[in-house]
C-alpha positions in Angstrom: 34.2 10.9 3.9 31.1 12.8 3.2 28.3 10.5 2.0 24.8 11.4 0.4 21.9 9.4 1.1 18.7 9.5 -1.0 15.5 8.1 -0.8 13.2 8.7 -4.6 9.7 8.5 -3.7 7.0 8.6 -7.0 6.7 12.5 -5.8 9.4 12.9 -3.2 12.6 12.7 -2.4 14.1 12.8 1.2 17.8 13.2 1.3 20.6 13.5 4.1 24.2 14.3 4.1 26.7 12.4 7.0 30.6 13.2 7.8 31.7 9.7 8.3 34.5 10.8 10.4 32.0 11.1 13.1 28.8 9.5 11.5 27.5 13.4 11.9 24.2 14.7 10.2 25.2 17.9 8.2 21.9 18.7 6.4 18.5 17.0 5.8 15.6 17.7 3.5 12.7 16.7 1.3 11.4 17.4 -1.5 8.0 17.3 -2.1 4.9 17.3 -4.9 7.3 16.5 -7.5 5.9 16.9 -11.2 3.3 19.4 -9.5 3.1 22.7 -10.7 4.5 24.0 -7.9 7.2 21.6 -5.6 7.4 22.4 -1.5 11.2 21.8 -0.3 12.7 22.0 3.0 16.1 22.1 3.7 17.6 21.7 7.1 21.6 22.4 8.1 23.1 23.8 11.1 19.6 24.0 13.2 18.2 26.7 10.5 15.3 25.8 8.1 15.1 27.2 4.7 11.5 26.7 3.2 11.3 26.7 -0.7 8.1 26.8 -3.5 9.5 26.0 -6.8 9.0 24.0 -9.5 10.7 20.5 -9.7 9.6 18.3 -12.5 11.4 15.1 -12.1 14.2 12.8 -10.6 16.9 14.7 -12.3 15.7 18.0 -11.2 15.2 16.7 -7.7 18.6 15.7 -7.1 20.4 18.1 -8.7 18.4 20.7 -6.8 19.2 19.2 -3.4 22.8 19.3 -4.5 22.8 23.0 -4.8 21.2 23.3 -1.9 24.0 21.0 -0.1 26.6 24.0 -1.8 24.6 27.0 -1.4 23.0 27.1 2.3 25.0 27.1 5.6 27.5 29.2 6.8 30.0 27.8 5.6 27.9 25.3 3.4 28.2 21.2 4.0 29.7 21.1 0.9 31.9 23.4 -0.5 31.7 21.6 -4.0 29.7 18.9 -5.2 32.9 16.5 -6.1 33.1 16.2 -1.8 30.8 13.9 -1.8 32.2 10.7 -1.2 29.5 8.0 -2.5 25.9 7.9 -2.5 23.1 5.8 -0.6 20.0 4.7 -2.3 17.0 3.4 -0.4 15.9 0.6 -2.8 12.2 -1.0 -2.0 12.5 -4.7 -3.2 15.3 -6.5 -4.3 13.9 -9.9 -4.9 16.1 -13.1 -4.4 18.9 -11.4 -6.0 20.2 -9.3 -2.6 21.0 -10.8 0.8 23.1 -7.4 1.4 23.8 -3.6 -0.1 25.6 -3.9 -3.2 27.6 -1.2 -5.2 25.5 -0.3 -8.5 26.6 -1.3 -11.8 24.7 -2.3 -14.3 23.5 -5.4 -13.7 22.2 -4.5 -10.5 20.2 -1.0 -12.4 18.3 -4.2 -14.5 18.2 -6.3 -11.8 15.9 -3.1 -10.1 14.3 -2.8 -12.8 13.2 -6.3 -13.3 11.6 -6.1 -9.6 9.5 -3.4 -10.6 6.9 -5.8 -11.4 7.0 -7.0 -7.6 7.0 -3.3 -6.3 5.2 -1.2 -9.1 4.6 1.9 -6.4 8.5 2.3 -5.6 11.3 0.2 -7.6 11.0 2.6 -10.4 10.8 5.9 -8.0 14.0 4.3 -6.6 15.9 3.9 -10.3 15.0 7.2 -10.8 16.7 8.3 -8.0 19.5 6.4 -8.6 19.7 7.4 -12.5 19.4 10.9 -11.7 22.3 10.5 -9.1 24.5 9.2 -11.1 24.1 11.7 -13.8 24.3 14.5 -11.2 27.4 13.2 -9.6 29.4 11.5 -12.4 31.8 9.2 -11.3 30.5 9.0 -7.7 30.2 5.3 -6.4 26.4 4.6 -6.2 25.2 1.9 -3.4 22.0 0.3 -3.1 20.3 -0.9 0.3 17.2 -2.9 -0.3 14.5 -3.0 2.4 13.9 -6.8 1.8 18.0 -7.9 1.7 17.8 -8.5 5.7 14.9 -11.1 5.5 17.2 -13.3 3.0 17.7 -15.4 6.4 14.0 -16.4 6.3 13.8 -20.2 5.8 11.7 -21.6 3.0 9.1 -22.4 5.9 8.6 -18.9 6.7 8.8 -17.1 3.5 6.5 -19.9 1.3 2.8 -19.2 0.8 0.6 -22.5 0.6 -0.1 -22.2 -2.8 1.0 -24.1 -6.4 4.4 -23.9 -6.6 4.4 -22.9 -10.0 3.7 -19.8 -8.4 6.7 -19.1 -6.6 8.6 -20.7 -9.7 7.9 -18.6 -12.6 6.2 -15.5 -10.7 8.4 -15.3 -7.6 5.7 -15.3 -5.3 6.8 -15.8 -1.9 7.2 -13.8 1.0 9.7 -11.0 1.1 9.8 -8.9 4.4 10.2 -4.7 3.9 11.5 -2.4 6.6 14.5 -4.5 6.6 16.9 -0.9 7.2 15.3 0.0 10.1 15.0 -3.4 11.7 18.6 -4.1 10.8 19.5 -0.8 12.6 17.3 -1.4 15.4 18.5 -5.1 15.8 22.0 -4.0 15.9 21.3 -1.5 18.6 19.3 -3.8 20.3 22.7 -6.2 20.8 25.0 -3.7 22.0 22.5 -2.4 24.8 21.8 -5.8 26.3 25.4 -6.9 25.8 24.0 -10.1 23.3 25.9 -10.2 20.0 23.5 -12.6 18.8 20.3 -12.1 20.5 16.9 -13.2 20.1 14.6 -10.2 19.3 11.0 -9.0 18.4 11.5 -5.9 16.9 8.5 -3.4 16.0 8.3 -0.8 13.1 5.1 0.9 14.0 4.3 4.2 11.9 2.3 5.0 8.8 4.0 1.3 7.7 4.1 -1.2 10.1 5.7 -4.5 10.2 7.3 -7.1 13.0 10.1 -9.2 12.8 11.5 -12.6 14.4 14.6 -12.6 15.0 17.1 -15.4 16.3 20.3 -15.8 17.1 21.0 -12.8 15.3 18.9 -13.4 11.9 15.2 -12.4 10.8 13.6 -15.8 10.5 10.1 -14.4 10.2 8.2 -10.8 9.2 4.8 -9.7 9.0 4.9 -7.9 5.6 4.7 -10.6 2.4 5.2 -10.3 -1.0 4.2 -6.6 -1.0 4.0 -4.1 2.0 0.1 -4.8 2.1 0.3 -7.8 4.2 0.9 -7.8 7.8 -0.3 -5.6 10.7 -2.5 -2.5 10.3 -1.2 0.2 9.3 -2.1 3.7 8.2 -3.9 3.6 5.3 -3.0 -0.5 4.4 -5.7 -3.0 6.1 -3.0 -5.8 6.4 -4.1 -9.3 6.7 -7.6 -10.0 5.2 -9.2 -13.2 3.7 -8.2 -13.0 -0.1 -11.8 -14.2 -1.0 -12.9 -11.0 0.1 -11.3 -9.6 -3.0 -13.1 -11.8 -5.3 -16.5 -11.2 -3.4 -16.0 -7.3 -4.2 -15.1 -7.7 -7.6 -18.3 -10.2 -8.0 -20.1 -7.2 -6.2 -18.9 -4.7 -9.1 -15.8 -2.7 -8.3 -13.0 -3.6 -10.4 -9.8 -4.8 -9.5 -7.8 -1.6 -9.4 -10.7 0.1 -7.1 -10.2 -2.9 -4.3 -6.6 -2.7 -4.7 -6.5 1.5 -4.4 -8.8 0.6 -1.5 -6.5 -1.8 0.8 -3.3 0.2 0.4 -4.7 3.9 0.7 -8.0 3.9 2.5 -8.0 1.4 4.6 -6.5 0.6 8.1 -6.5 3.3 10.5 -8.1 5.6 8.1 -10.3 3.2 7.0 -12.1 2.1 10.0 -11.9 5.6 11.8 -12.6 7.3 9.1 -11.2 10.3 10.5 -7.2 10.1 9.2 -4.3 7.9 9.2 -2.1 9.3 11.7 -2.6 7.4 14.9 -2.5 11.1 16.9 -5.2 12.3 15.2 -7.9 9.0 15.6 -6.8 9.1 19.1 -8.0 12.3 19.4 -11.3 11.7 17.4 -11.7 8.8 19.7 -10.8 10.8 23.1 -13.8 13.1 22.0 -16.4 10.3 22.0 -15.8 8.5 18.6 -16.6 5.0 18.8 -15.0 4.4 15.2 -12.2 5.6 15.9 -11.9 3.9 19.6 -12.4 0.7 17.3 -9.5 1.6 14.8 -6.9 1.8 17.9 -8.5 -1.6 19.5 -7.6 -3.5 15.8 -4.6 -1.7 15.5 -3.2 -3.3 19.3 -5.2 -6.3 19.0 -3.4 -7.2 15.5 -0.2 -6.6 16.9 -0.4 -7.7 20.1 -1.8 -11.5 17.9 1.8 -10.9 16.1 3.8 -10.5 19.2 2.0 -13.5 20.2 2.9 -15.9 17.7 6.4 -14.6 17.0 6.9 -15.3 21.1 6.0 -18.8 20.3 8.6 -19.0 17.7 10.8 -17.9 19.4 10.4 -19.6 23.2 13.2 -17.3 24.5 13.3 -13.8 23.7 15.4 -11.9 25.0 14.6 -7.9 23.9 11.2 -6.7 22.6 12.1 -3.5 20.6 9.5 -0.6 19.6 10.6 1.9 16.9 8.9 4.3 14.1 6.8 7.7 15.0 4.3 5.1 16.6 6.2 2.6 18.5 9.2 5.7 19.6 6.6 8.0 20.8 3.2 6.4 21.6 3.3 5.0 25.4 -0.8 3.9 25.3 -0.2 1.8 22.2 2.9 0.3 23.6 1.0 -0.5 26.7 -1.8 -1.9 24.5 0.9 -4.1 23.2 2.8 -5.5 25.6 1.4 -4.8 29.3 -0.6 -7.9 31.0 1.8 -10.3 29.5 3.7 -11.5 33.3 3.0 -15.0 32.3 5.2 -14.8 29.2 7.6 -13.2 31.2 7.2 -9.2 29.9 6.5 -6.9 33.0 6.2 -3.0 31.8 7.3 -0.4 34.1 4.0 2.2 33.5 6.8 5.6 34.5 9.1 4.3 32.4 7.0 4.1 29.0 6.3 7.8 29.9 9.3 8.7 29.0 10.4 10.5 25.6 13.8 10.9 24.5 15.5 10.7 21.7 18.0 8.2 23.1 17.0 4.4 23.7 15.3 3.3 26.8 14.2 0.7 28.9 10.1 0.7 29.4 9.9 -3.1 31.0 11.0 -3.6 34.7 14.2 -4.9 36.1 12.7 -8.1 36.8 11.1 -8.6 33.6 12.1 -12.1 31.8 12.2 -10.5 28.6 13.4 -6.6 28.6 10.9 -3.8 26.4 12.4 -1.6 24.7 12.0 2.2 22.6 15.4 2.4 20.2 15.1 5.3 17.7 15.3 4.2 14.5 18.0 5.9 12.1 17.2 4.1 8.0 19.4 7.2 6.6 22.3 6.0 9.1 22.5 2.5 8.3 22.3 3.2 4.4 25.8 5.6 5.3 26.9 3.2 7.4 26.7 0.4 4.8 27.9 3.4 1.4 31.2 4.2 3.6 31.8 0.6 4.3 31.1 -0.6 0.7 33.3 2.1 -0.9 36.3 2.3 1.8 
């Protein structure tokens, strides 16, 4: 069973192929700048990279370009033929109410997407693209949707309800959703099997350019940091997270307009916004190692708003058993995790300083043998789980 997993960006596509047999990767790539006049792809399989400038104007082109590629490059080629592939995987962004798990795609699910666009304008319709590009590409193949917000379905109404007039959530849907729900699904899962808990109680952290937390109990998210859209939540790369909504209203009554505040909070704000130097946590750390005090601040908010998180989800909680870092932050940034999570005996987390040094590309332990509550760095793997849950859909 071969099975294709795509994820449609507004200009991008990323893509993998897996031999279930094994859960193997076979090739990997993205495609970039679509719609551009020129489109930047990169194509991984068998440890060689193939680098490609072309033109790729849409969806449809995307996809069936990265088929070609699939049956073209490699010696032999992952796929001799595009009818090998099995099913495909589809990274969907929000799935409202309407999915608690990864469904197979007909068409009620396609207007079901569709109808959640107006929850996620940035990605539902990238992701229908995607997935109607697929489809036409690969007639006949079984198309399977994973939605990042289908794991926090387990939130109670406490938890996912915003104090405001409940007309709101009635006719406008506006709640709390959750997002990241792949990779702290996967990480969740991984979580159980090292500590030997089928049903543990976790904190799990998604820390990269997105960043979100989750509470989990017995097993089930019952709390995340992200609300109805990514925006809310911990800082993140170019997203501010939480802020006082008046502050909107005191901006707009200041003269920018509504789309200027809200291009603002998503794209050049958080890391980037207070350094003012980038988004990418490496690069501010390095701004701030060489004496820049706006930068030095950035990293400070960036902990101190986790760290509040932690807090707070800890007190949900009351017995945690695993703490779990993941994303290009939380896998491979030891001063942030000790930002985090060190000084924190009283609540039963001990770090072991040589092992959050560590890098691999395995999970590991970073908290001590004595620690009340073990600290973790699991890898994340979003392309896996969606393959894990095409094959199992599909078998």
């Amino acid at each position: 069973m071969k099975i294709l997993v795509i994820n449609a960006g507004s200009s991008s596509i990323k893509y993998k192929l897996y031999d279930m047999a094994n859960q193997s990767e076979l090739a990997a790539g993205l495609i970039e700048r679509i719609g551009e006049e020129q489109s930047e792809i990169t194509h991984q399989c068998n440890g060689a990279v193939t680098r490609l400038t072309e033109p790729v104007q849409d969806a449809e082109r995307g996809v069936g370009r990265l088929v070609e590629l699939l049956t073209t490059i490699g010696q032999p080629p992952p796929l001799a033929d595009p009818t090998e592939v099995t099913a495909v995987g589809h990274r969907v962004v929000h799935g409202g109410e309407a999915f608690s798990e990864s469904v197979c795609v007909d068409k009620h699910v396609l207007e079901t997407i569709a109808e959640c666009a107006s929850l996620a304008p940035l990605h539902n319709p990238a992701n229908l693209a995607g997935l109607n590009a697929a489809m036409k590409i690969l007639p006949g193949k079984p198309q399977v949707a994973v939605f990042d917000t289908a794991y926090f379905q387990t939130m109670p109404p406490a938890a996912y309800h915003y104090a405001v007039p409940q007309e709101w959530y009635e006719q406008y849907r506006v709640r709390r959703y959750g997002f990241h729900g792949t990779s702290h699904r996967y990480i969740a899962m991984r979580a159980a099997d090292l500590i030997g808990r089928p049903q543990p109680n976790l904190i799990t952290l998604h820390l990269g350019n997105g960043c979100s937390m989750t509470c989990i109990r017995e097993g089930q998210a019952i709390d995340q940091t992200m609300g109805l859209t990514p925006l809310e939540g911990l800082v993140m790369g170019t997203r501010s997270g939480d802020i006082d909504p008046a502050i909107i209203f005191h901006l707009v009554r200041r003269g920018l307009s509504l789309d200027e505040v809200r291009t603002a909070l998503e794209k050049k704000s958080g890391l980037l916004g207070i350094s003012g130097v980038a988004r990418d946590l490496r690069d501010v750390t390095a701004a701030a190692k060489n004496g820049n005090t706006q930068a030095a601040l950035a990293i400070e908010v960036f902990a101190h708003r986790a760290r509040k998180y932690l807090g707070a989800f800890l007190a949900e909680l009351v017995s945690c058993d695993a703490i779990v870092f993941t994303g290009g932050i939380g896998e491979n940034d030891s001063a942030m995790r000790t930002r985090i999570a060190s000084k924190l005996e009283q609540l039963g987390i001990a770090l072991d300083p040589s092992r959050n040094e560590q890098r691999s590309s395995e999970p590991f332990r970073i908290s001590t043998d004595t620690s009340r509550t073990g600290v973790w760095v699991i890898p994340t793997n979003e392309e896996l789980m969606i393959a894990q849950d095409t094959a199992k859909l599909v078998s």
